[in-house]
Phi, psi and omega in degrees: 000145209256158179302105204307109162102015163276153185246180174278311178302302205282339146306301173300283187345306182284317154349273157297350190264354198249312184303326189261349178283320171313325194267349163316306183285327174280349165299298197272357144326302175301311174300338171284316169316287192310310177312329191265351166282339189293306191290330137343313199253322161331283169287013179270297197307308176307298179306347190231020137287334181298293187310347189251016216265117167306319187280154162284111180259115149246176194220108181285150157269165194299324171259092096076037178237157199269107194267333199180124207227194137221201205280309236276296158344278182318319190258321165308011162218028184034065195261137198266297193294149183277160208305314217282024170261330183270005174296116229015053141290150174273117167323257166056260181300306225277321171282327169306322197285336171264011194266337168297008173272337203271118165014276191254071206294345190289334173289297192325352194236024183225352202254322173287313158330285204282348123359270187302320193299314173280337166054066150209136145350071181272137184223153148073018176308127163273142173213140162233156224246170173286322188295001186083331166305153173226140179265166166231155200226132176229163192238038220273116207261143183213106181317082198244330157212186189296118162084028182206123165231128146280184201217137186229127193258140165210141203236111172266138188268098186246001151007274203311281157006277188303334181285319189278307184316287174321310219267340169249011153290314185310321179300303177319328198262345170292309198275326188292298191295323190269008172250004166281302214297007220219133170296341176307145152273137196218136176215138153263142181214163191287155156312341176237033156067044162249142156327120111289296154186141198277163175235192210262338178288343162295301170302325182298301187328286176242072158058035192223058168300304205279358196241156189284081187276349182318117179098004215223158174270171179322285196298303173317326168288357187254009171273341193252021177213202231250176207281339165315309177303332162337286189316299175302331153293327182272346194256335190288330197275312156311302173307326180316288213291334180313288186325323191263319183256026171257345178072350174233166177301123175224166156282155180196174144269115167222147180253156199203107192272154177260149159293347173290325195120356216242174186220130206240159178227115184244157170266113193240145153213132169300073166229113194309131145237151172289133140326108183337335180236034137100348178286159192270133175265319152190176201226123153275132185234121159257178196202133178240172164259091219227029175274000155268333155318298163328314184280297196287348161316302209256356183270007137286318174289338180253329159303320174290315171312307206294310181302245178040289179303302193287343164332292154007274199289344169279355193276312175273341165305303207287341161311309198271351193279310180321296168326286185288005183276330164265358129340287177310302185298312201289327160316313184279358165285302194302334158265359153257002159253355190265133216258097179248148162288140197304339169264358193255322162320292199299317201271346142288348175289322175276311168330282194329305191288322160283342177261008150291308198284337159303309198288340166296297212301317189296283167003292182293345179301319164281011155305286224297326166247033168055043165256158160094046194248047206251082177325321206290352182291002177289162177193168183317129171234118154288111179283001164302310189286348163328277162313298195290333190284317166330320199285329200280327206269319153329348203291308192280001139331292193269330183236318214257331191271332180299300187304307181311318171280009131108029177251168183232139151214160194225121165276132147263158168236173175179105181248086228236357157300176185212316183282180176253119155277134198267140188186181176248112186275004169276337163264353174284341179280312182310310196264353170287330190281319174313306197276323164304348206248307170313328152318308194276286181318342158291327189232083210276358156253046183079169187167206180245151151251135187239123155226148184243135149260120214209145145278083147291170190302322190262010186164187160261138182282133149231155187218156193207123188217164222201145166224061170256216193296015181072193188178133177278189210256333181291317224259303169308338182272346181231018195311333179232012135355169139275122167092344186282111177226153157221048145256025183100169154305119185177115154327129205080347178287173171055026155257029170263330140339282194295316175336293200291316183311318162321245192007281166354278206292342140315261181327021182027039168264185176222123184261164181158143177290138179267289247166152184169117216214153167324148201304085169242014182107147195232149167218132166279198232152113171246114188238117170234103200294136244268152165317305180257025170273340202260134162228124193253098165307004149287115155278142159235167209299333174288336146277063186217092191270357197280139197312127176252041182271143173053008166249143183280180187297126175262165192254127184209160214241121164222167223228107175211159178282021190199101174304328173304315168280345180291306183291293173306345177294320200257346177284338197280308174330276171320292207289006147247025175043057164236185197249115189244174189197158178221168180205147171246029184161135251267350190264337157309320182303297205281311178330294221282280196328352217265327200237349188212162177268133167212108162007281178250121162250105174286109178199168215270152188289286192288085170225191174250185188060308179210115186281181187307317198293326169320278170289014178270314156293330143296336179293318211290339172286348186280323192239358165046032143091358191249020154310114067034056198231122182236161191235159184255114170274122163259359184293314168108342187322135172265141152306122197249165152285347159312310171306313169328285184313326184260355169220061140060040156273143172270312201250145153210166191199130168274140146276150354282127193250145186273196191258016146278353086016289191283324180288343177294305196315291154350275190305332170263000153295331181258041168272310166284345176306000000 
């Protein structure tokens, strides 16, 4: 029945327009359907990317239910049921029933509380469980409408982590103590010749124990310690770049000064390392400390020199011995035989007494080539006078070489011995000079030197003090090394010292810091035993007191390469009325024996063609040892008796020897007759 006041068209029209809104609404029907499958799979995925997760997920409703868990989640908190049983369940409940896995379980539930209450963002929470595992926890608060979150929790197993992490700090610490423990300097740097890291020996060097050096260069490290180092930082900076651009490992020497005063020398090696595309990645600097090597290096190079030298001088000390024996005899002939005036005496008196003060002079030259080492050459020393004459000689040292720099000293004395000390007094000057000359160089801007001379129970005393810079327990403990100074590096240095210690110890004295305290001054100590404490078991011909009175004339044969000594030998002889005879080498010598008998055979060691020791030995064999034989040194040597015993010498005499000398020697050979 058609609609009252409607047409048919108008019907169909409306007709249609009810058709196409149906067919409209069943389109987005089908389309919602599909849309709500889409989303379905959509949360199918998210879920089983949750359930597939290494970490542990829950996921909170805004009140506290568990809307989404997983498998990973369950065993780390050791839960029996699978997640999709706990879904919406109470956190709550579920965490009291877990809070006992954890160390401190009441902080884990008070520490979550106050989590939720702030609603922010926790990352990286460490919790540790009893069983030893440790989890770590972030905390992500999620936003779904105004003033409503859910809560997402994620939980990680770092157990392992927490394991690798310890086992290589333990390794760091490890590595750390052995590279404090070791004297080398040892540094690491960056590619761009920044500090990482250092040992302690390193830090020590130069001075920067208390400063942060981490990150900063050579150059940034020499504004924070003290400025002796710039330089030594800046050549460390060169040597780098050397390093980096030879690409290999290299060596060096850097010399490097301290805040102590001292100047150190290390053996550095360089080694760069790379990037895979060739940019520089870091550089390791070792370090040796090789400045006693050093020392001793060149205290070879100078032991070798000094032998060398004193071969030399000894060679020419036996020369210059020759030279004063005829000087020394024809003087002492000449006052004994000659009717002189007290003044034409005294000025042969002065000849006589200088050319003894030569032959000392010699002597030390023959020290010097570690001959002359003779104890019996010791004699009564008054040590005041000793010490005065060092101070005197000593002077430009102390005033005149002082004064052009514009420094002052002042020597006090106080000379309070009385006994005799037994000594050498040209070495005994040596080592008094030595300890003056350390007084002034302990105080390099002038002072008092104070020496004292004394008779103590154990000896004569000399004592020598200074009120300068003092000596540390080191400096004092090697103070008479060989080589040992804290004047710096310099060939040659710290033999004066040691020198003197020798010197001492041949006197059977004791030299040794009395005292010394930081600057406040150092007192050395000289101890040397009184003349008539010393028993000396070597004999020599010169304490040979007996008398040449009433014996009769001996026949004696002497035997030197040097016509001159030859001739004064038989003038000598004679002029003590003996029978005298000469060789001018020892194979003239084995002749004369052939045909004639003699008393004494004298003769010089150093001849040519048969030396003394030589024809000391054939006479003895000719004579089965029952010979009478003294030999002559220009050498300066000491003589042991063993040497004596094998080639049957009885006597020996250094040259130049006087004519009292000869008259003992005499007299006491024919004592055995």
């Amino acid at each position: 029945m058609q609609e009252e006041g409607k047409t048919n068209s108008e019907l169909i029209y409306e007709i249609n327009v009810l058709k196409s809104i149906i067919e409209e609404k069943d389109k987005k029907i089908i389309s919602l359907e599909a849309n709500l499958a889409g989303n379905k799979s959509v949360s199918n995925r998210i879920s089983a990317l949750i359930e597939n997760l290494p970490d542990g997920i829950l996921v909170e409703t805004p009140d506290r239910k568990i809307l989404q868990t997983n498998t990973k989640f369950c065993e780390f908190f050791n839960i029996q049921a699978p997640p999709i049983a706990l879904k919406g369940s109470d956190c709550k409940l579920a965490l009291e029933q877990s809070k006992n896995l954890f160390i401190n379980p009441n902080q884990f539930i008070e520490r979550i509380e106050e989590i939720l209450n702030k609603r922010e963002i926790v990352q990286n929470e460490i919790l540790y469980l009893v069983d030893g595992r440790i989890l770590e926890r972030t905390y992500i608060p999620v936003k779904i409408a105004e003033n409503l979150y859910e809560n997402l929790w994620i939980y990680q197993d770092i157990t392992l982590r927490k394991k690798d992490e310890e086992s290589l700090r333990e390794s760091e610490q490890r590595l750390r103590t052995l590279i404090n423990a070791t004297p080398d300097i040892i540094c690491f740097k960056d590619g761009n010749g920044r500090w990482l890291i250092a040992n302690d020996s390193d830090l020590e060097l130069f001075a920067l124990k208390n400063v942060n050096y981490f990150g900063k260069t050579d150059a940034d490290l020499a504004e924070f310690t003290s400025p002796i180092y710039k330089e030594s930082f800046l050549k460390c900076m060169q040597s780098d770049e050397i390093a980096w651009e030879k690409k290999i490992l290299s060596k060096g020497e850097e010399i490097i000064p301290t805040v102590y005063g001292e100047t150190k020398i290390y053996d550095v090696i360089k080694i760069p390392v790379f990037e895979e595309d060739g940019s520089r990645k870091g550089l390791v600097v070792l370090g040796r400390d090789i400045t006693d090597r050093k020392k001793a290096e060149s205290a070879i190079i100078e032991i070798q020199r000094l032998g060398a030298i004193g071969e030399m001088a000894s060679s020419v000390a036996h020369d210059f011995n020759n030279s004063l024996q005829s000087i020394l005899s024809n003087t002492e002939l000449l006052l004994k035989k000659g009717n002189f005036s007290e003044n034409d005496r005294e000025y042969i008196e002065t000849i006589r007494q200088i050319t003894i003060d030569a032959s000392n002079r010699i002597k030390l030259m023959q020290k010097f080539g570690g001959k002359a080492k003779n104890r019996s050459e010791f004699e009564p020393i008054d040590l005041s006078s000793i010490v005065s004459d060092v101070i005197l000689q000593s002077r430009p040292l102390w005033k005149d070489n002082a004064e052009k720099d514009g420094i002052s000293f002042e020597i006090k004395t106080s000379y309070n011995s009385k006994k005799f000390v037994r000594g050498n007094s040209s070495e005994l000057r040596t080592v008094f000079y030595n300890l003056i000359k350390n007084a002034i160089e302990a105080m390099p801007s002038g002072g008092t030197i104070e020496i004292k001379t004394s008779d103590c129970s154990n000896g004569g005393c000399v004592t020598f003090r200074d009120f300068g810079l003092g000596m540390d327990d080191e400096t004092k403990r090697r103070i008479f090394q060989p080589f040992f100074s804290t004047k710096g590096y310099e060939p040659g240095r710290g033999l004066g010292l040691s020198g003197s210690y020798g010197i001492i110890k041949e006197h059977d004295g004791q030299i040794y810091v009395k005292e010394t305290k930081i600057n406040k001054g150092t007192t050395f100590e000289v101890i040397l035993p009184y003349y008539s404490q010393i028993i000396d078991k070597k004999q020599d011909v010169e304490e040979t007191t007996q008398s040449s009175k009433n014996l009769k004339q001996a026949k004696i044969l002497w035997v030197d390469d040097d016509e001159t000594i030859r001739d004064i030998a038989l003038e000598i002889i004679e002029t003590l009325g003996h029978i005298g005879k000469v060789a001018e080498d020892g194979f003239k010598a084995l002749e004369k024996i052939e045909n004639e008998e003699f008393d004494l055979i004298i003769t010089d060691i150093g001849m040519p063609r048969m030396t003394g020791w030589t024809l000391a030995e054939k006479i003895q064999k000719k004579y089965n040892g029952k010979q009478q034989i003294a030999v002559l040194s220009g050498w300066g040597m000491e003589i042991s008796n063993e040497e004596k015993q094998k080639y049957g010498v009885n006597y020996v005499i250094n040259k130049p020897m006087n004519i009292n000398q000869i008259e003992k020697l005499i007299a006491k050979v024919l004592e055995t007759k």
